[in-house]
N, C-alpha and C positions, 0 to 999 in steps of 0.2 A: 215596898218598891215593886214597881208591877216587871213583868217578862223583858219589856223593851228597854227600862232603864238600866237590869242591870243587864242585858246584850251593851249597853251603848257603857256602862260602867268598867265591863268585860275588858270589851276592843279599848276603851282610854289606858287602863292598866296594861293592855300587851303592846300600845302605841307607844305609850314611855319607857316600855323596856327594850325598845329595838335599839340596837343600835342606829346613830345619827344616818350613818350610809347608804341604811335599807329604804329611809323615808322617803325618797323621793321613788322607789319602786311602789313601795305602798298605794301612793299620792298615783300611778300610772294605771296601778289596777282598780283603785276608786273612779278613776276616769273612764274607763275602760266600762265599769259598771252602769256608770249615769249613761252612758253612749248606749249603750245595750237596751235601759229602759225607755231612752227618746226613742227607739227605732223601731219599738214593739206599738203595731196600732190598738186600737180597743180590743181585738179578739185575742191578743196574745201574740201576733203573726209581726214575723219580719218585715219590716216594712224597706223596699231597698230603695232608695231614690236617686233615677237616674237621671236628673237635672245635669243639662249640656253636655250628656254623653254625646249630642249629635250638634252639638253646638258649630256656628262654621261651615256646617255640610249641607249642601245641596241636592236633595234627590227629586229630579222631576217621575212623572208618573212612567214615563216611556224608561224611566232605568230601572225601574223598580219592574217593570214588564219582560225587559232584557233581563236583567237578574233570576227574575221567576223560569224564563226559558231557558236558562244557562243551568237551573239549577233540577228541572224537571225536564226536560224536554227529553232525556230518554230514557224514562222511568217506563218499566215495562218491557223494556225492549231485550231480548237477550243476544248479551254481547260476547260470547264463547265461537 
């Protein structure tokens, strides 16, 4: 029996000893797991996907100009 079968031989033998109650925790960190490896790109790297975080919103280019002035505009300046 090669290394992986009995990993998977392992985890069946400590799956049937849990109690009934535990299982559905199990089942959340199994989940939990697969999420983790969908979200990792080719290099290893988190991949976070921010689809319709700005969903709805409107930003013309003159608020995004107000915004930059509002956010820089007295950078440098000393205010004491």
């Amino acid at each position: 029996m090669d290394p992986m079968e009995r990993i998977k031989e392992r985890l069946h033998q400590r799956l049937e000893a849990l109690p009934v109650n535990l299982l559905p925790e199990v089942e959340r960190f199994l989940d939990s797991i697969q999420l983790q490896k969908e979200l990792k790109g080719e290099n290893g790297a988190t991949i976070i996907r921010l689809g319709g975080l700005w969903a709805g919103i409107s930003c013309s280019e003159e608020d995004i100009a107000e915004a930059r002035r509002e956010m820089w505009g007295s950078l440098g300046e000393d205010v004491s």
